[in-house]
N, C-alpha and C positions, 0 to 999 in steps of 0.2 A: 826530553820527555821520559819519565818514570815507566817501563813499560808494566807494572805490576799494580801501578799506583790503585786502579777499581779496582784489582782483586785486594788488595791491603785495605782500601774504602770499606768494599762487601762485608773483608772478616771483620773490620772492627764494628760497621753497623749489623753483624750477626747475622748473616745470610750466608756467611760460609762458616761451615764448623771447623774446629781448630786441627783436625786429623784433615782434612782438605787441603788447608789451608800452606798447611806445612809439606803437604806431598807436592804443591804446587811449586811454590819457592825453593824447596830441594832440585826439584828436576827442571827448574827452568833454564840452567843454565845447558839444556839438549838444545835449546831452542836455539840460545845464544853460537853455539857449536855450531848448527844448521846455519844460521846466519853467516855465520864467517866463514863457513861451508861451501856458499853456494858462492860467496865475495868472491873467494878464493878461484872458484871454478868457470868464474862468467868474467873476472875483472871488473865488476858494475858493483856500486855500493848499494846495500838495502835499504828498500825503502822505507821511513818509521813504521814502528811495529808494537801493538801492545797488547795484553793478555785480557779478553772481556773476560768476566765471569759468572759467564753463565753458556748456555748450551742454545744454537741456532736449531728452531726446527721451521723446516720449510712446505709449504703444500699447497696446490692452486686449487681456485673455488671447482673445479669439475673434479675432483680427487682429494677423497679423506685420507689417500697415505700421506705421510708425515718422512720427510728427509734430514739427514740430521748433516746440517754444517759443518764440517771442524774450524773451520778459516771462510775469511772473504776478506779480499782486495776492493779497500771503500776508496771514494774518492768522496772529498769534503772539502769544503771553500773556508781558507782560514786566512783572516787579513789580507780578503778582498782577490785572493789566490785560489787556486786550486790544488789542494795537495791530495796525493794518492797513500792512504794508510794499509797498512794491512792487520787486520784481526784477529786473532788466534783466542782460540775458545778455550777456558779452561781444563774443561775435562781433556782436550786432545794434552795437553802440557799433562796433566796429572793421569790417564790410560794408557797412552800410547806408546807404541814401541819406539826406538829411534831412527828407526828405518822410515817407520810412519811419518813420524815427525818435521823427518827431513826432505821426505817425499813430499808432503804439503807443503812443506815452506816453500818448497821449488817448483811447485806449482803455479804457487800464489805468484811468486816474483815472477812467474812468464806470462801472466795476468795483468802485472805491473807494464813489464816492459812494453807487450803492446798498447796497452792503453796511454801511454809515454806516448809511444810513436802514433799512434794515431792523432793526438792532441800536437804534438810538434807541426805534421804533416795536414793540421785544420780538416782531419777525415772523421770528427766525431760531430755525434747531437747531443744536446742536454738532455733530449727525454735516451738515448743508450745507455746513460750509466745507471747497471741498477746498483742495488746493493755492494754483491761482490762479482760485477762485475760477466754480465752475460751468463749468470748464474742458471737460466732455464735453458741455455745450451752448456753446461759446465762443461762436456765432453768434445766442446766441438772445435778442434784442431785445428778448423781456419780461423780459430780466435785468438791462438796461440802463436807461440814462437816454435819454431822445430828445439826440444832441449836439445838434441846431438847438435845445433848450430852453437848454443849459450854454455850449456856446461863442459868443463874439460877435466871428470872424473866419471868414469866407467863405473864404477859401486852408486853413484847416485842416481846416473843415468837408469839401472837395473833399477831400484827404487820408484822410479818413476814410471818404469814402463810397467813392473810390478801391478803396484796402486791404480795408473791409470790408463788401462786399456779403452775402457770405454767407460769411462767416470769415474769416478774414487768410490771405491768398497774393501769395507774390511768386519765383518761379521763379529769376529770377536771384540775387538773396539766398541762396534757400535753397541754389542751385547753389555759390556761393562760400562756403557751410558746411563744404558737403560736402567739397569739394577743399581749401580750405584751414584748416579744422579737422578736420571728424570721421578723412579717411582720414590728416592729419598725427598721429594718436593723441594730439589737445588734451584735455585736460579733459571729458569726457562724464556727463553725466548724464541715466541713464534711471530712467522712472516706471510704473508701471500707470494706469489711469484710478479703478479702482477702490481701489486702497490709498493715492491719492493724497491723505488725507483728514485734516484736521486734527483733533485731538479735542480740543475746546475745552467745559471743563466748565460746564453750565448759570449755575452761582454765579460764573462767571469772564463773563460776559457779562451776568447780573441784575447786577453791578457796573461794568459799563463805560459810562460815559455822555459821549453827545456834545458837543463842544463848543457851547453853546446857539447863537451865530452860526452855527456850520454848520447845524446843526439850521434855525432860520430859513430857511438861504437853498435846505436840500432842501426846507422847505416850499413856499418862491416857487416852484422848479424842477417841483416836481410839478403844480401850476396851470395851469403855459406847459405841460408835457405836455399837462395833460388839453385846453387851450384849441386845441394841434397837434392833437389826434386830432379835435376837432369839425370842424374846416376841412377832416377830410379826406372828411365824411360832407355836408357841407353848400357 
């Protein structure tokens, strides 16, 4: 899979302008870095990955604020399968700093993994997948994997704890959305919280099975979890 392929689509059907366009494909290879970043640091390969192009805005029918995506971890059924993608929004690939960059990617991938292991372990529903994934709890670390369990580099791990304390914010980022996509009328796309929902048929997930090495190593990973959380009581 081309991960650039819709943004190359976008420009040539004129929906991104050529100064975008170019800033996108320059710096994408941060992303690629992040990727083989986090490979490097967890031993687990990433899971497909491709660049949308355009800007996630998110907000539920009781609230007119509007949150802005940079990524989401999709799950989507392709030949009869279930596969887990992850999304990367343009503007983060062309904004962002690479601290940022690589803090989300590492986020998304601990997104991945659980949703892995809950599908191995038959602990999911069709109606839990939403979009990207438990997206109206984004911050909620019992949805997560501990990253001091997964990654084995201390600068990314800082990155992460960084970015997400209690959900991902970065003011300036989001400020350079604003001004230089949303009000240039780029590519938007907005969601509900609640329609945001994958419907992934029971029989379409009783047949998806984990690759047994990943399987394996969410094993290890859950161990070094539970052996964090004694350290934290004792």
């Amino acid at each position: 899979m081309n991960p650039l392929l819709k943004v190359q689509e976008a420009h040539k059907n004129g929906l991104l302008p050529d100064k975008i366009y170019h800033t996108i494909t320059e710096r994408f290879p941060i992303v690629i870095e992040g990727i083989d970043r986090i490979e490097k640091a967890s031993g687990i390969n990433f899971p497909i990955a491709y660049v949308e192009p355009s800007i996630v805005l998110s907000h539920s029918h009781s609230s007119t604020d509007l949150g802005i995506l940079f990524a989401r971890t999709t799950p989507v059924v392709i030949a009869e399968k279930l596969e887990i993608i992850i999304q990367i929004t343009a503007p983060l690939v062309a904004f962002g700093l690479k601290g940022t960059i690589h803090a989300i990617l590492a986020h998304e991938f601990l997104h991945y993994l659980e949703l892995a292991r809950r599908i191995s372990k038959m602990e999911i529903l069709s109606d839990e997948l939403s979009g990207n994934l438990f997206e109206s709890a984004y911050s909620d670390a019992t949805r997560l994997f501990d990253p001091r369990a997964v990654f084995d580099d201390k600068t990314l791990l800082l990155h992460i704890t960084k970015k997400f304390p209690e959900g991902f914010r970065d003011y300036k980022l989001e400020d350079k959305v604003v001004k230089f996509w949303i009000e240039k009328n780029m590519p938007t796309t907005k969601i509900t919280m609640d329609t945001n929902i994958a419907k992934i048929p029971s029989e379409i997930i009783a047949k998806t099975k984990i690759d047994p090495k990943l399987e394996s190593k969410l094993d290890e990973l859950v161990q070094k979890m539970s052996k964090l959380r004694k350290k934290k009581y004792y």
